[in-house]
C-alpha positions as CSV (number, residue, x, y, z in Angstrom):
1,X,85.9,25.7,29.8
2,X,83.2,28.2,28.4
3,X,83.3,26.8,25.0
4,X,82.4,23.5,26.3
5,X,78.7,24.5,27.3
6,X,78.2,26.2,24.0
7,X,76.2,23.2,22.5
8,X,72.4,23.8,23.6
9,X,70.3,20.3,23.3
10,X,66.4,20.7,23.3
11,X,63.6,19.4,20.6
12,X,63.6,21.5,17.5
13,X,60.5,23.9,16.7
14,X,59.3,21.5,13.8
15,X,59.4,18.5,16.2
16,X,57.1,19.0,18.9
17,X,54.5,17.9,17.7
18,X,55.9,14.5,18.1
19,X,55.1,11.7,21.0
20,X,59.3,11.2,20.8
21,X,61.9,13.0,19.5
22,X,66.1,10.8,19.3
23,X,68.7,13.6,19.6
24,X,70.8,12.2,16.4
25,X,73.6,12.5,17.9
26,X,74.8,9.8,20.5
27,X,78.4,11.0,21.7
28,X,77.2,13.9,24.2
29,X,79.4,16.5,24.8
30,X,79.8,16.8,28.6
31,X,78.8,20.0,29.9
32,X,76.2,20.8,27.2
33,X,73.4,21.9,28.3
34,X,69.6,19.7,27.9
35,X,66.5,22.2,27.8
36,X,64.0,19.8,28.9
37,X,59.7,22.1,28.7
38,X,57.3,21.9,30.7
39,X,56.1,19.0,28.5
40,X,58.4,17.6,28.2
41,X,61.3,14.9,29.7
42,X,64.2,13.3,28.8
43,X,65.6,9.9,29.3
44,X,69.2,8.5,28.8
45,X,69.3,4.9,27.4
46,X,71.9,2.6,27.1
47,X,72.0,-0.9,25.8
48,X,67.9,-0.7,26.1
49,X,67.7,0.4,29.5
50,X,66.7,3.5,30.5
51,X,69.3,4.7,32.5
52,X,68.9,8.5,33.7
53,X,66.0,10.7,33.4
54,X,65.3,14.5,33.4
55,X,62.4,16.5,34.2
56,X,61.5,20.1,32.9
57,X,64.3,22.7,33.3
58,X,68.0,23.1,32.0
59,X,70.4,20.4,32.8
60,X,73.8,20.1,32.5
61,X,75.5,16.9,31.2
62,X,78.1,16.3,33.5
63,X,78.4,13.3,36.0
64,X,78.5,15.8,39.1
65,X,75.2,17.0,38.6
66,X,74.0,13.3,37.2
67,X,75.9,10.8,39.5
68,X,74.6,7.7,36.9
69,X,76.0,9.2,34.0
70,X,79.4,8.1,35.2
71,X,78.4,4.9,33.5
72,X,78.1,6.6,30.2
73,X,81.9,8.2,29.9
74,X,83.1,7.5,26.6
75,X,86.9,6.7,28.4
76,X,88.2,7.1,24.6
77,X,87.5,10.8,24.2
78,X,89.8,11.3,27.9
79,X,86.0,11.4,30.0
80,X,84.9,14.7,27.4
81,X,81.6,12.9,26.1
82,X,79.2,10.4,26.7
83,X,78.1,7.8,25.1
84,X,74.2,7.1,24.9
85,X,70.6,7.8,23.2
86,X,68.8,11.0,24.7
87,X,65.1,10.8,23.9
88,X,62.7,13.6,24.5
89,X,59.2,12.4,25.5
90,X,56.2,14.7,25.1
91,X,54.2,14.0,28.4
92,X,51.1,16.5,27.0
93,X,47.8,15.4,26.8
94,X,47.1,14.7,22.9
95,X,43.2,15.3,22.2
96,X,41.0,15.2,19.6
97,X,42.6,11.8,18.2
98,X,39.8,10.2,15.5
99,X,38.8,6.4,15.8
100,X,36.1,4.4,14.0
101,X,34.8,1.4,12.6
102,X,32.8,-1.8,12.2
103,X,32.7,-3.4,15.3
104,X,31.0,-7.0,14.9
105,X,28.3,-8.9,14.0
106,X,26.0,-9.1,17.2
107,X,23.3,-11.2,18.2
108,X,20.5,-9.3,19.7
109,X,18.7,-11.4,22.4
110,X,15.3,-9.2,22.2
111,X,14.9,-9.5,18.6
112,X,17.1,-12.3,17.7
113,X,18.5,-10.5,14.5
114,X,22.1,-10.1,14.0
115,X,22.9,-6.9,13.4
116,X,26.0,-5.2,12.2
117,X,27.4,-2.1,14.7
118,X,29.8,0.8,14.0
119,X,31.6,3.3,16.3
120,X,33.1,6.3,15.5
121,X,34.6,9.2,17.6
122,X,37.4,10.6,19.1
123,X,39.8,10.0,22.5
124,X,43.1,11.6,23.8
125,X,46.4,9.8,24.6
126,X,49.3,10.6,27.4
127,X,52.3,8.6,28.4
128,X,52.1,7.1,31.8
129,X,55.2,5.9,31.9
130,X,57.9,7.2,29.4
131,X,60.5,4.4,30.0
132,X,58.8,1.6,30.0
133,X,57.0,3.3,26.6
134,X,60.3,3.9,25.4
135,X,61.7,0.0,26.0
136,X,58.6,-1.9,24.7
137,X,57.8,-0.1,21.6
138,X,61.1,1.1,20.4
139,X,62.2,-1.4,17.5
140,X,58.9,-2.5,16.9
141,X,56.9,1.1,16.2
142,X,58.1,4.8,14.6
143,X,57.8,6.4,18.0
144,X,58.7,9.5,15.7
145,X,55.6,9.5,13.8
146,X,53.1,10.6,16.2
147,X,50.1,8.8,13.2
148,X,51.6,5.3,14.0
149,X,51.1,5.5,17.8
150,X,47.7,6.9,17.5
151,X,46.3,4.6,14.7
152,X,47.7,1.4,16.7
153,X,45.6,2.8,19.9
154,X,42.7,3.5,18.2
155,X,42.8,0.3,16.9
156,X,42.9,-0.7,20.6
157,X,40.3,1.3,21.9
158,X,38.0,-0.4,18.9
159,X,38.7,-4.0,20.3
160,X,38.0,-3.3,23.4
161,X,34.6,-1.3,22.8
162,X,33.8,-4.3,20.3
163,X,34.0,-7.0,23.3
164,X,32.6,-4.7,25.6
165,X,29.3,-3.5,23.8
166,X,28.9,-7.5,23.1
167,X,28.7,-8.8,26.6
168,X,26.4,-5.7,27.4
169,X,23.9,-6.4,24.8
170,X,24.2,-10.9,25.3
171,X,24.2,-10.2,29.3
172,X,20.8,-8.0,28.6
173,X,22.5,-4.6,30.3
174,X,22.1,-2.5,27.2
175,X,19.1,-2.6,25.1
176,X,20.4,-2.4,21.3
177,X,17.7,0.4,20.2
178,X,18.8,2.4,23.4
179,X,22.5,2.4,23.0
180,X,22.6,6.0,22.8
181,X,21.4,5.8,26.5
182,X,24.0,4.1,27.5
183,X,27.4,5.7,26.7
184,X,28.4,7.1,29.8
185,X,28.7,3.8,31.0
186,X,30.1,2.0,27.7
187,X,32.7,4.9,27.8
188,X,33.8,3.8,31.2
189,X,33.7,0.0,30.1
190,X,35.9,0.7,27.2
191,X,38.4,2.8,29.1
192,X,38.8,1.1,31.4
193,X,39.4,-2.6,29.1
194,X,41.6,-0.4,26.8
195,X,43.9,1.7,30.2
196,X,44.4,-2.3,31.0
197,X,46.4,-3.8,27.7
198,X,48.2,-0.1,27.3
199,X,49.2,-0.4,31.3
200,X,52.9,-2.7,29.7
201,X,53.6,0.2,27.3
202,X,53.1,3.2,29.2
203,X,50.5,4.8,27.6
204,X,46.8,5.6,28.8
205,X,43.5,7.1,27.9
206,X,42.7,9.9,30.3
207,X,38.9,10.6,28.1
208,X,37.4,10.0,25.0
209,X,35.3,13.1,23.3
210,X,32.3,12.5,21.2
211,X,31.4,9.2,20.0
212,X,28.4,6.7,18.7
213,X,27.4,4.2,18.5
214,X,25.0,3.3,15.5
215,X,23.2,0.3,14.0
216,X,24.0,-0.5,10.3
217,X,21.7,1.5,8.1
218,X,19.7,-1.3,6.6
219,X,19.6,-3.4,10.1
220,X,18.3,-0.1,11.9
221,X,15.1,-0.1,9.3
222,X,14.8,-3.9,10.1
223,X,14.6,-3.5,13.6
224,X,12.2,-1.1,13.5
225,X,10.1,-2.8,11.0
226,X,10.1,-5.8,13.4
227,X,9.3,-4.1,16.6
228,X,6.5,-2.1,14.7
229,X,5.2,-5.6,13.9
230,X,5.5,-6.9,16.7
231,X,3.7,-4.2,19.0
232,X,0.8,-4.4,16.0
233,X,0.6,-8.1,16.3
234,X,-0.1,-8.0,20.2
235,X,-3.0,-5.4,19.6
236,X,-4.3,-7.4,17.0
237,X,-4.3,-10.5,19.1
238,X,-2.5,-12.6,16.9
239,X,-0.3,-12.6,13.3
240,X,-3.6,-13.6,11.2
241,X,-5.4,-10.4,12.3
242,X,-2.4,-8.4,11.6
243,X,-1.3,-9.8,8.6
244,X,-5.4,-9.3,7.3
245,X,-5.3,-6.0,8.4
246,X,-2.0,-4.8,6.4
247,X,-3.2,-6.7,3.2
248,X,-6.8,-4.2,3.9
249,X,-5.2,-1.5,4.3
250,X,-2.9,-1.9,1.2
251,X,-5.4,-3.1,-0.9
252,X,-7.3,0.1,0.0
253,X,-4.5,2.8,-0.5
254,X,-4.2,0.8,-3.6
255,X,-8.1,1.7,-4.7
256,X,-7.8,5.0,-3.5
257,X,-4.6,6.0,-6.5
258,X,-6.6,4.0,-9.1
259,X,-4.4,1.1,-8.5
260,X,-1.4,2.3,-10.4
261,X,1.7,1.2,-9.3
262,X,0.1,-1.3,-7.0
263,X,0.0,-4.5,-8.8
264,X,3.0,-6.0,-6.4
265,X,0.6,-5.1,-3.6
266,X,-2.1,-6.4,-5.4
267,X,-0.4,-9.8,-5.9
268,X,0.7,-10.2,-2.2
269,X,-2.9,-9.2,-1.4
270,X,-3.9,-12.3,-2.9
271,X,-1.2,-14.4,-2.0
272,X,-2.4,-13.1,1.5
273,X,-5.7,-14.1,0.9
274,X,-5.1,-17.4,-0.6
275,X,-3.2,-18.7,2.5
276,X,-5.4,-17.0,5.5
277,X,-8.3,-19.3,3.6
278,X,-6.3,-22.3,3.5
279,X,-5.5,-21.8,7.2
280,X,-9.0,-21.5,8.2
281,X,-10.6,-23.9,6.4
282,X,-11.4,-22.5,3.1
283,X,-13.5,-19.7,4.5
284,X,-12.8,-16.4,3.9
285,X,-11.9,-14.4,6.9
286,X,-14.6,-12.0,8.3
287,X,-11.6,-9.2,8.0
288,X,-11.4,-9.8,4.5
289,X,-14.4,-9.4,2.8
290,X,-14.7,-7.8,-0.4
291,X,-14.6,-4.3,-1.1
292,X,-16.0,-1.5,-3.8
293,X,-13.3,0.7,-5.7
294,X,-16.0,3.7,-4.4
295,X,-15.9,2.8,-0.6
296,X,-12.6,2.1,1.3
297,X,-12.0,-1.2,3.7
298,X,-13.8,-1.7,6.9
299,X,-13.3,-4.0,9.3
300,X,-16.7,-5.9,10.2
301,X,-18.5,-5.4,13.3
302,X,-17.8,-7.5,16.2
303,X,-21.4,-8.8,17.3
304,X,-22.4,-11.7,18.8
305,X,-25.1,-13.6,16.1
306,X,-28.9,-13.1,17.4
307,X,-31.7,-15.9,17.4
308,X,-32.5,-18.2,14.4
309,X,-35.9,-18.0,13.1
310,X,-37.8,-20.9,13.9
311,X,-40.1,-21.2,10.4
312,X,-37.3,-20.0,8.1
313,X,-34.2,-20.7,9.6
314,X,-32.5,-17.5,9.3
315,X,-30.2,-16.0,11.5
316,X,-31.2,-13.0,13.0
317,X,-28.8,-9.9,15.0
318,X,-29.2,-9.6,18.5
319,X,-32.4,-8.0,20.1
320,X,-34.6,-8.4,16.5
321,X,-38.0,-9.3,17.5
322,X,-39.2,-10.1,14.2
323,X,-37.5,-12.5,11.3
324,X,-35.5,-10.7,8.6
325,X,-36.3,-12.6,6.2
326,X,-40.1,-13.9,6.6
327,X,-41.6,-11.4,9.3
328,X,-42.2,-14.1,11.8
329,X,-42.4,-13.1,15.7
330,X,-38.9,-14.5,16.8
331,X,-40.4,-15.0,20.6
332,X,-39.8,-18.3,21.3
333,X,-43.3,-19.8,21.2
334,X,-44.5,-22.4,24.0
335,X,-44.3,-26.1,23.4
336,X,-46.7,-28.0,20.5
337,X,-48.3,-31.0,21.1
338,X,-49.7,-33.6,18.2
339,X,-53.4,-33.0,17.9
340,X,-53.6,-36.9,17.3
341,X,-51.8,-38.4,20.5
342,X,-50.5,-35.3,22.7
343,X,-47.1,-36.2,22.5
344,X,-44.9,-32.9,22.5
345,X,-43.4,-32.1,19.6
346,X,-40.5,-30.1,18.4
347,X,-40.0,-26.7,17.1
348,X,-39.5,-27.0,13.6
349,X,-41.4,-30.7,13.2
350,X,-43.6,-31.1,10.6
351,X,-44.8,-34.5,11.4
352,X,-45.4,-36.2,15.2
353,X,-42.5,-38.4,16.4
354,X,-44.6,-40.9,18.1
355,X,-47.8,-41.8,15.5
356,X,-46.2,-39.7,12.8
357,X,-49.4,-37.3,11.9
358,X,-48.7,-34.5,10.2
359,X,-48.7,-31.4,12.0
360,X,-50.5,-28.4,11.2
361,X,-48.8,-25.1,10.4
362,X,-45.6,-27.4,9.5
C-alpha cells in the first residue's frame, strides 16, 4: 500500500503568492498525502459546500483520519479516490495593497464651495472566513488572481471612505482645511463601514498604511483665497474697505514696476473705483484718493473734522485755534446784538432779523 501515498498534494512554489490556489485535479487519490503551511488551509468542496477542512500540517486523505470524506468515495474506482475540489486558502496578512481616487463632489458648510476630494494610500487584506469566501465569490471572481480581489476591495474601501468623509464634513465633525487632523479617526470610520459589507464574503481589513486625504489642486487655492478674504474683510470692517484697499495696494505695486504688465490691474482698478463711487453716492472714497507715480498709496488719517470758521466758513482740524484759511481766532465769540434794536443776532448774520439793519463787521 506504499505506492499509494506516493502522490504529495501542497501549493506549488510559483503559486503562493495567490489568495487561492484549485488543486486541478478533482479525483483524489486516497491516502495521498495534503501539505497544508502555516499559512495556509485547505477546504474540501462538493456541490458548493464546503464540506471538510484542514489546518496547517500533513494530512492524509483517507476517510479514517477524515470521518466526512466518506461522503466523497468515488464508489466507481472500488472506494480508491475521492471525488471533490481541494482549495488551498492563504490566511496571511497581504500588506502594502495601493488604493486611490476621486472621491466626490462635497459641499463644505464653512465656506459653502463645493469642492472636489481625492484619497490615495494603501491597506492590507486577510480572510476571516475561508468558506464562506470560497462560496460567495467563486463563479463570480478569479479567486486565482490575487489583482482582482484586491482591486474589487479597494474599490470598497473608496466607497466607504467617500460616504464617510461626507457625513463628517455636512455633520460639521471635520473641518475640510483640517482633514489632515483627522485621520486617525476617518481611518477607524472607514474600516469599520468597509469590515461591515466584506463581513458576507469573508474577508476583512485588519489596517490601512499611509494615506491622504487632499483637496483638488485648484479648489485648495480657492479656499484659501476665500478664507484670506474673508479674515481681511472682518479687519477691515466691511467688503468696501477691503475691496478699496486691494485696488490701493495694486494700483501701487503697479507704479512702483512702471506699470508694465499691469494694465489688467489697472482696468479693475477702475472698474473698482467706478462702482465704490456709484455705491456711495458719487463721491470718491476717502481710501481712494489719488496718488503720484513718485509716492506710494496711503490710507488717509482717521480724524474727527475740527471747528468751522465762523467769517470764512472753512473747516478747520481738531485743536486749531486760528482759521486756515483767513487767520481768524476760531474761539467761539460771545453773542451780537443789533446796534439798532438789541435783538441778538446770529453768528454769521450780516443783517438784523427783527428791523433788518445791517450789521457791522458783516
Amino acid at each position: 500500500m506504499a505506492w499509494f501515498e506516493r502522490e504529495f498534494i501542497a501549493v506549488p512554489e510559483d503559486r503562493k503568492n495567490q489568495l487561492v490556489f484549485k488543486w486541478p485535479d478533482l479525483n483524489i487519490r486516497r491516502y495521498s498525502r495534503v501539505i497544508v503551511n502555516a499559512d495556509e488551509m485547505a477546504l474540501f468542496v462538493k456541490s458548493g459546500q464546503v464540506v471538510a477542512t484542514m489546518g496547517p500540517g500533513r494530512h492524509r486523505v483517507d476517510a479514517d483520519e477524515l470521518p466526512v470524506l466518506g461522503a466523497l468515495v468515488d464508489k466507481v474506482t472500488g472506494g480508491n479516490f475521492y471525488r471533490a475540489e481541494l482549495y488551498f486558502v492563504s490566511t496571511r496578512e497581504a500588506p502594502g495593497i495601493r488604493f486611490g481616487g476621486r472621491l466626490a463632489d462635497i459641499f463644505d458648510p464653512v465656506s459653502e464651495q463645493v469642492v472636489t476630494l481625492r484619497a490615495f494610500g494603501e491597506f492590507s487584506l486577510s480572510v476571516r472566513d475561508a468558506g464562506e469566501m470560497l462560496t460567495s465569490l467563486t463563479g463570480s471572481a478569479d479567486l486565482a488572481d490575487p489583482d482582482i480581489v484586491r482591486s474589487w476591495t479597494g474599490d470598497l474601501l473608496l466607497k466607504s471612505m467617500k460616504v464617510a468623509v461626507t457625513q463628517g464634513i455636512s455633520d460639521g465633525n471635520w473641518q475640510l482645511l483640517g482633514l489632515s487632523a483627522q485621520l486617525q479617526p476617518i481611518e477607524s470610520a472607514v474600516m469599520k463601514q468597509t469590515n461591515i459589507a466584506l463581513y458576507e464574503y469573508g474577508l476583512r481589513i485588519p489596517r490601512m498604511g499611509n494615506f491622504d486625504i487632499s483637496l483638488d489642486p485648484e479648489d485648495a487655492e480657492r479656499i484659501k483665497r476665500l478664507a484670506k478674504d474673508v479674515k481681511y474683510i472682518q479687519l477691515a470692517g466691511d467688503f468696501q474697505r477691503y475691496a478699496a484697499g486691494e485696488l490701493a495696494l495694486g494700483a501701487s505695486q503697479g507704479f512702483a514696476h512702471g506699470g508694465h504688465g499691469a494694465d489688467g490691474g489697472f482696468l479693475g482698478a477702475a472698474l473698482g473705483l467706478g462702482a465704490i463711487q456709484q455705491q456711495t453716492g458719487g463721491h470718491p472714497s476717502p481710501w481712494h484718493q489719488p496718488q503720484s507715480a513718485a509716492a506710494p498709496a496711503q490710507l488717509p488719517p482717521a480724524a474727527d473734522a475740527g471747528p468751522d470758521c465762523a467769517h470764512c466758513h472753512t473747516t478747520n482740524p481738531v485743536g486749531a485755534k486760528f482759521c486756515t484759511n483767513c487767520g481768524k481766532p476760531l474761539t467761539p465769540p460771545g453773542p451780537r446784538h443789533c446796534a439798532n434794536c438789541g435783538a441778538e443776532l446770529a453768528a454769521a448774520a450780516k443783517f438784523c432779523g427783527s428791523c433788518g439793519t445791517r450789521v457791522s463787521g458783516g
